[in-house]
N, C-alpha and C positions, 0 to 999 in steps of 0.2 A: 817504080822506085825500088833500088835495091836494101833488102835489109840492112845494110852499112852505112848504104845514105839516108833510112830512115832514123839510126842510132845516131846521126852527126848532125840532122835538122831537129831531132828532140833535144839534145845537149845543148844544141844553140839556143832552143829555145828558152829552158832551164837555167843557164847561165845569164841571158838576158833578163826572165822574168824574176829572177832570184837577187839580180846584181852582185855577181860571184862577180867576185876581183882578182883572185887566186889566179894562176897560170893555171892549165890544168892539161893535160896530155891530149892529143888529137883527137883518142876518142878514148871516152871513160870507160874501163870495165862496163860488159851490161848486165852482169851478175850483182854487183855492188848494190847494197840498200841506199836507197835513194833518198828516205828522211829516215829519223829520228837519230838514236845516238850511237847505233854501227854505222851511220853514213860518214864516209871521207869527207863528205861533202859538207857538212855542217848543218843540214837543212833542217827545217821545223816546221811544222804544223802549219805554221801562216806560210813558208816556201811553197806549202803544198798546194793551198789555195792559190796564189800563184799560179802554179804550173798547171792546174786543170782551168783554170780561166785561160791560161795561154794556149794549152792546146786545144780546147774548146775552140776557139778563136778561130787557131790557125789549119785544123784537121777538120771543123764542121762537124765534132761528134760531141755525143754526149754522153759526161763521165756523172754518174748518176750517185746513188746514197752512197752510204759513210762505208760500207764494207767493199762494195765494187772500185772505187775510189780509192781505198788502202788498198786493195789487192792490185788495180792500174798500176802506182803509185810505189808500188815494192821495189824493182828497180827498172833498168830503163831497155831490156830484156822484154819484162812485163808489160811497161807504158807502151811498146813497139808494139807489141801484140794485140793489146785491147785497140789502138789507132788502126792497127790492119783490118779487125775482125768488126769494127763500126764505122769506118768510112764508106760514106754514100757515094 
């Protein structure tokens, strides 16, 4: 899988598990903060949970304590990376 369709099946996932409504571009910035209150996105803390239960899920890895988990989590640049560098 190519990094771009890695950045487009995490966005769907996020968008799903978050229940964005918003339009949002094809593919979001992967620089962009992904929660709290520089994110475009609107996300929060509970988003967050969310989105490592989603990709838990969907990638089979494991997004472990509070600081690994914020650093995943910063934006989806980052999330890509940690799902590359722990997929089994």
């Amino acid at each position: 899988m190519s990094r771009e369709e890695l950045y487009r099946e995490l966005q769907n996932l996020i968008i799903e598990a978050c229940h964005i409504q918003e339009d949002f571009p094809e593919l979001i910035d992967a620089d962009i903060s992904l929660i709290g209150p520089d994110s475009p996105l609107g996300l929060d803390s509970l988003d967050a949970v969310e989105i490592v239960v989603a990709v838990q899920r969907h990638f089979d890895v494991r997004i472990g304590g509070e600081e690994s988990g914020r650093q995943a989590l910063d934006t989806l640049r980052a999330l890509a990376e940690f799902v590359e560098s722990h997929r089994k």
